[in-house]
C-alpha positions as CSV (number, residue, x, y, z in Angstrom):
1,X,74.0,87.6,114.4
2,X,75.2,88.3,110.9
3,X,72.3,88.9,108.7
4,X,71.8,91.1,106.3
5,X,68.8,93.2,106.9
6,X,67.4,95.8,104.0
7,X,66.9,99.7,105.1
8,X,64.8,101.3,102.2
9,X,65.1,105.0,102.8
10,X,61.4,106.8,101.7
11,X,62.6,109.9,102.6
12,X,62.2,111.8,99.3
13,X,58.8,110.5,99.0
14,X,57.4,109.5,102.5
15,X,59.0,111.9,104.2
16,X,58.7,115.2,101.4
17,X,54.9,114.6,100.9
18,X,54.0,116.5,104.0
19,X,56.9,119.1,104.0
20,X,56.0,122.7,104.4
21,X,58.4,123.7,101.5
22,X,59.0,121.9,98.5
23,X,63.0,120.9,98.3
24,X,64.3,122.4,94.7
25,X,64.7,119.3,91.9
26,X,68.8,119.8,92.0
27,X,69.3,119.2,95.7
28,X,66.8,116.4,95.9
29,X,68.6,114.8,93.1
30,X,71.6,115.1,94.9
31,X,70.3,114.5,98.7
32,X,69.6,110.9,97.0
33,X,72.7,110.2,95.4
34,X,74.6,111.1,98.9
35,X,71.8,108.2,100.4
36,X,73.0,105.9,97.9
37,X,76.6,107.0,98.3
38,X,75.9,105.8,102.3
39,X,75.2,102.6,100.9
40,X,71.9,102.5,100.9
41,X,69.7,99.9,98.2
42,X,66.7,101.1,97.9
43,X,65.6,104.6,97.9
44,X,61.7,105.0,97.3
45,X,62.3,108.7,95.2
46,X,58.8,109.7,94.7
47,X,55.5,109.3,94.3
48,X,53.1,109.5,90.5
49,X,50.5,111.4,91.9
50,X,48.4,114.2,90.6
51,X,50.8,117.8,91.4
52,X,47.7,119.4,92.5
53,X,47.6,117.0,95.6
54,X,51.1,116.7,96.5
55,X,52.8,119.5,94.7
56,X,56.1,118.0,96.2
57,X,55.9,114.9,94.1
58,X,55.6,117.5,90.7
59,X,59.1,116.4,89.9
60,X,58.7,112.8,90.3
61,X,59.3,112.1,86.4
62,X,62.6,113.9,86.5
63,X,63.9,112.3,89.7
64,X,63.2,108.6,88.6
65,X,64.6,109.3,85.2
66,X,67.7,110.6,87.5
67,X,67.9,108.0,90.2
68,X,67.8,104.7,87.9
69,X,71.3,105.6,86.7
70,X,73.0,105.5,90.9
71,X,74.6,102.4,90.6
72,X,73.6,99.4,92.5
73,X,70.3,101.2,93.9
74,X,66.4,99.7,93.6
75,X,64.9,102.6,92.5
76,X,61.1,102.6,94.3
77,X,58.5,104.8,93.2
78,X,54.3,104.7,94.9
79,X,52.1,104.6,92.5
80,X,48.3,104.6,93.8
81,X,46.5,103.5,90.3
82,X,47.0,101.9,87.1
83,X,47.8,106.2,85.5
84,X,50.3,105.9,87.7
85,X,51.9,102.6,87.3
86,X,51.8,103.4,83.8
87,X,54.0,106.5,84.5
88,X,56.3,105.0,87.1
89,X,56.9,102.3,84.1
90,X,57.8,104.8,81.7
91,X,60.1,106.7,83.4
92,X,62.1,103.7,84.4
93,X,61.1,102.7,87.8
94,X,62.4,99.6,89.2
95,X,59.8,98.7,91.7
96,X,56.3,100.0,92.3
97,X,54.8,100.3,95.1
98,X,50.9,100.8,95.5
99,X,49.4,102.1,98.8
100,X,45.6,99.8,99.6
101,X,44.4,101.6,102.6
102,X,42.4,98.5,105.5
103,X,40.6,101.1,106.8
104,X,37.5,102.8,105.0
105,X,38.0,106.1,106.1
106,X,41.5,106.4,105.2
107,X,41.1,104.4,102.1
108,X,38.6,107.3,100.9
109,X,40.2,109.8,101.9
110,X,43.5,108.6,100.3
111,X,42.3,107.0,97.4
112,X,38.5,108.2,97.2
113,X,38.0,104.0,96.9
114,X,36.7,101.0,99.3
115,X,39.4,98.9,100.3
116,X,38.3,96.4,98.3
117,X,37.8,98.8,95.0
118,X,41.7,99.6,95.6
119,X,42.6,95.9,95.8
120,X,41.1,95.1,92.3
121,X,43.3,98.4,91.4
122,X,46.2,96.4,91.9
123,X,44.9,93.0,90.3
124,X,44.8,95.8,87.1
125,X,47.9,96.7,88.0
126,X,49.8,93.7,87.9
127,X,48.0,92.9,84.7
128,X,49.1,95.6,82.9
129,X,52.6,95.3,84.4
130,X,52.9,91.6,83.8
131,X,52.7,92.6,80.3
132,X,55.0,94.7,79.6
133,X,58.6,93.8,78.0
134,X,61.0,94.9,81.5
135,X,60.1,93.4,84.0
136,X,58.6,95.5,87.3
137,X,58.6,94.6,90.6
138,X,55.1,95.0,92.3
139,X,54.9,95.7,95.7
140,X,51.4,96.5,97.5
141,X,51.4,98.3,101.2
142,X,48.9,97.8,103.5
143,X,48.9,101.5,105.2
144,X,46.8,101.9,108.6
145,X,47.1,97.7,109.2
146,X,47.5,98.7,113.2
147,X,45.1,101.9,113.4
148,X,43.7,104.7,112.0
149,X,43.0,108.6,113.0
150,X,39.7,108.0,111.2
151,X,38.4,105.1,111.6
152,X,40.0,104.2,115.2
153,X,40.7,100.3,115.6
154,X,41.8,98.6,112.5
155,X,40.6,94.7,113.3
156,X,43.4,92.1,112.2
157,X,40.4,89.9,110.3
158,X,40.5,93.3,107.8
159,X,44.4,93.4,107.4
160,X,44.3,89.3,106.7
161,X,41.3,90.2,104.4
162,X,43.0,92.7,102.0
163,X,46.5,90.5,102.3
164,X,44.9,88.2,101.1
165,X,43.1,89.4,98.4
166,X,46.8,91.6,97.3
167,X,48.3,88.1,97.2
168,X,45.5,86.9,94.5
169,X,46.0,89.5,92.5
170,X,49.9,88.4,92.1
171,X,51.7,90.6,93.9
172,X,55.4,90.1,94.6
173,X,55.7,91.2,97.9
174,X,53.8,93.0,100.8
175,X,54.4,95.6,103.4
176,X,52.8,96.3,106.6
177,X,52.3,99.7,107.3
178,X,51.6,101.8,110.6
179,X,50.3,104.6,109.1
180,X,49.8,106.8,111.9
181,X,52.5,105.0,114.5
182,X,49.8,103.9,116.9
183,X,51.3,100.4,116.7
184,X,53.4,98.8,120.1
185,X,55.4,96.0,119.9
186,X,53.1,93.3,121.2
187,X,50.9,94.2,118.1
188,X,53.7,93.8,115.7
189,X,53.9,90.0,116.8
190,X,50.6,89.2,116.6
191,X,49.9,90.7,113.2
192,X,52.8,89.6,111.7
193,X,52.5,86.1,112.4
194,X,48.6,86.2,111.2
195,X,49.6,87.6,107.5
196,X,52.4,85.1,107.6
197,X,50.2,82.2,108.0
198,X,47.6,83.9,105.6
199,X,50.4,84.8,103.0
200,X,53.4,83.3,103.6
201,X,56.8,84.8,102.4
202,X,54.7,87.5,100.1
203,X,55.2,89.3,104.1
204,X,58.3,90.8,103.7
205,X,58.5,94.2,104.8
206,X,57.2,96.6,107.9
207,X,56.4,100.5,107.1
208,X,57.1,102.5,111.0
209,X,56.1,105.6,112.1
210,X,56.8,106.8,115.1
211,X,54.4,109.0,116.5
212,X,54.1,107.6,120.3
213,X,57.6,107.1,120.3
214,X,57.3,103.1,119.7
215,X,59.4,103.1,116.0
216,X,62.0,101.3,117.2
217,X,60.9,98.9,119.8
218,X,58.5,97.9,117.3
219,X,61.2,97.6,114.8
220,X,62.8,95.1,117.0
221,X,59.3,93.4,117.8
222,X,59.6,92.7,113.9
223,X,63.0,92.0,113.6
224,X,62.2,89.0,116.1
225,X,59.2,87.4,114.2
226,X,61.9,87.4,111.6
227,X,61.0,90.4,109.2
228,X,64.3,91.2,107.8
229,X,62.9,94.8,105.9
230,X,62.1,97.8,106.8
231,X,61.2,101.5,106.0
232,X,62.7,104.5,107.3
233,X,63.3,108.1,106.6
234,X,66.7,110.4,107.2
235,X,65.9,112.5,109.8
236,X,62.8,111.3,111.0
237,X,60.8,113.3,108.4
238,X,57.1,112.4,107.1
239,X,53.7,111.4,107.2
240,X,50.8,111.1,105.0
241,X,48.9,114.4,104.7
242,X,45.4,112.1,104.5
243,X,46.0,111.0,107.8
244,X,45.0,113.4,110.5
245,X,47.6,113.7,112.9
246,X,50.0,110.6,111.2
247,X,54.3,112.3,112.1
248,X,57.2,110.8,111.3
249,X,58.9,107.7,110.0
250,X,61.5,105.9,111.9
251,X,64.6,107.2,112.0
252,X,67.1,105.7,109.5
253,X,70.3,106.5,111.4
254,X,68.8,105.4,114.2
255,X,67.9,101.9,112.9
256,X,70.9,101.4,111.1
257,X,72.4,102.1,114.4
258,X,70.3,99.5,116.3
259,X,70.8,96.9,113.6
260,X,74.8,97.5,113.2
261,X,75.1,97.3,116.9
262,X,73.0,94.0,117.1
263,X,75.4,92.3,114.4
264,X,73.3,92.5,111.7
265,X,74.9,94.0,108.5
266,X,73.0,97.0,106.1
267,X,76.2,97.7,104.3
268,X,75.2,101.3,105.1
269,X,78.5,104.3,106.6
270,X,76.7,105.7,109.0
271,X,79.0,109.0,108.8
272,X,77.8,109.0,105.4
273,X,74.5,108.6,105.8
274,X,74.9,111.9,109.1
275,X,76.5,113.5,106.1
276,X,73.4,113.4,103.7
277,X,71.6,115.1,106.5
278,X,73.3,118.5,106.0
279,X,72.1,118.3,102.0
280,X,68.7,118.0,103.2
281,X,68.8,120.6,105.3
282,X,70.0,123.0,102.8
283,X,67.0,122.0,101.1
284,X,64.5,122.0,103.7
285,X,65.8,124.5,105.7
286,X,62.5,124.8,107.8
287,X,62.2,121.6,108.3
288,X,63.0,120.0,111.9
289,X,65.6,117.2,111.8
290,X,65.3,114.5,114.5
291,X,67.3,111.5,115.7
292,X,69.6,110.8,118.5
293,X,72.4,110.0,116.4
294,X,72.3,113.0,114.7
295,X,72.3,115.2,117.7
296,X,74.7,113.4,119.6
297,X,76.8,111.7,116.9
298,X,78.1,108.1,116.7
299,X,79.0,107.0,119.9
300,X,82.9,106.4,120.4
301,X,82.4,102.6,121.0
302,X,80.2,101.9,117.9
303,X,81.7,98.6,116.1
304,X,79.7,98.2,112.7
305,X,78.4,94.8,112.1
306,X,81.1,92.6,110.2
């Protein structure tokens, strides 16, 4: 196949927000620079929240400031409102990604906002961003686009609704996110071709949990309607604490491991990327790790894609 396909590790945000213990500054710093040693692009490294809510995003400043100096990395911090745009700015973030929830009751309990309130959020967003003299990618996530613990069934004319209205406001790019991982791959298809013809190429990324065990045949179901990135965490970890009963992300070994054995290139070691998991278990040491790859190891007749 021969593609390149992009595998943005949100571990040290996605995947620390709903940790039990909160990983000391030091190791995090260096549990990233051991993700970027694997060869990894883009790391999303935290999120500008209040520490109150997510006590373990206090350090977000300090990691940013860290992170933008890895070389060749994209360093991606969430931001869910203008405060916090203006911080991820500041501290030097290269991309910022703001959360727009589809559904109301996760939108409120997320953001305490309508959909729609959060969507002219961005528009103030990219306004103030558009000003400013270094230039910021803006990235906006539609989170609970296939279902939602709260509300139940997220309709697709919602998603295309909010899409829409995220690509007014001048957005770079768009992600699709399964929140909750209640998404199967027939759903994947469908959606992503409707916010494709609603949006065009602003559709570039998919968000996967992987709660009913669906991550990665839905990762494949969006690899074939020709999404080329995707979100994953090391070791399976995360979830949004605002989202009764959301688990895990995708695992990133894992889909590097699908994808590499497909033919399409990540440019990621995956014995470096295994490696990085010891780090974070030093600091998480509570913390369950999952994957197959890093309970078995890589199989003996792995060929990396070329």
């Amino acid at each position: 196949m021969g593609e390149h396909v992009v595998v943005t590790e949100v571990g040290p945000r996605d995947g620390l927000q709903i940790a039990k213990a909160i990983m000391p500054t030091p190791i995090k710093a260096r549990w990233i620079a051991a993700i970027a040693a694997a060869g990894v692009t883009e790391i999303e490294v935290g999120s500008f929240v209040p520490p109150r809510l997510i006590p373990q995003m206090a350090d977000t400043p300090e990691i940013v400031r860290g992170a933008v100096h890895l070389p060749s990395v994209t360093v991606l911090a969430l931001a869910p409102n203008l405060r916090g745009a203006q911080d991820a700015y500041a501290n030097g973030a290269h991309r910022v990604v703001v959360p727009v929830s589809v559904s109301a009751g996760h939108s409120q309990s997320n953001l305490n906002r309508t959909p729609a309130e959060q969507v002219g959020e961005v528009a103030r967003i990219v306004a103030w961003l558009r000003q400013q003299p270094r230039p910021v990618g803006i990235e906006a996530a539609c989170s609970t686009a296939f279902g939602c613990s709260i509300d139940g069934v997220v309709p697709p004319s919602a998603v295309l609704a909010v899409a829409s209205g995220l690509a007014a406001a001048g957005v770079d790019s768009l992600s699709l996110a399964d929140t909750v991982g209640y998404a199967h791959p027939a759903q994947i298809r469908t959606l992503v071709r409707a916010v494709r013809a609603e949006v065009g190429g602003k559709l570039q990324r998919l968000h996967l949990h992987d709660t009913m065990g669906l991550g990665l045949a839905n990762a494949l179901a969006g690899i074939e309607e020709g999404v080329r990135q995707f979100d994953a965490a090391l070791a399976g970890l995360g979830g949004c604490p605002f989202a009764p009963g959301a688990s895990g992300n995708i695992v990133t070994e894992d889909l590097v491991f699908m994808l590499e054995s497909m033919g399409f290139a990540t440019g990621i070691e995956l014995d470096k990327l295994i490696a990085a998991r010891s780090i974070l278990a030093e600091g998480l040491p509570g913390e369950t790790l999952r994957g197959g790859l890093g309970r078995a190891g890589i199989p003996r007749t792995f060929r990396a894609a070329a």
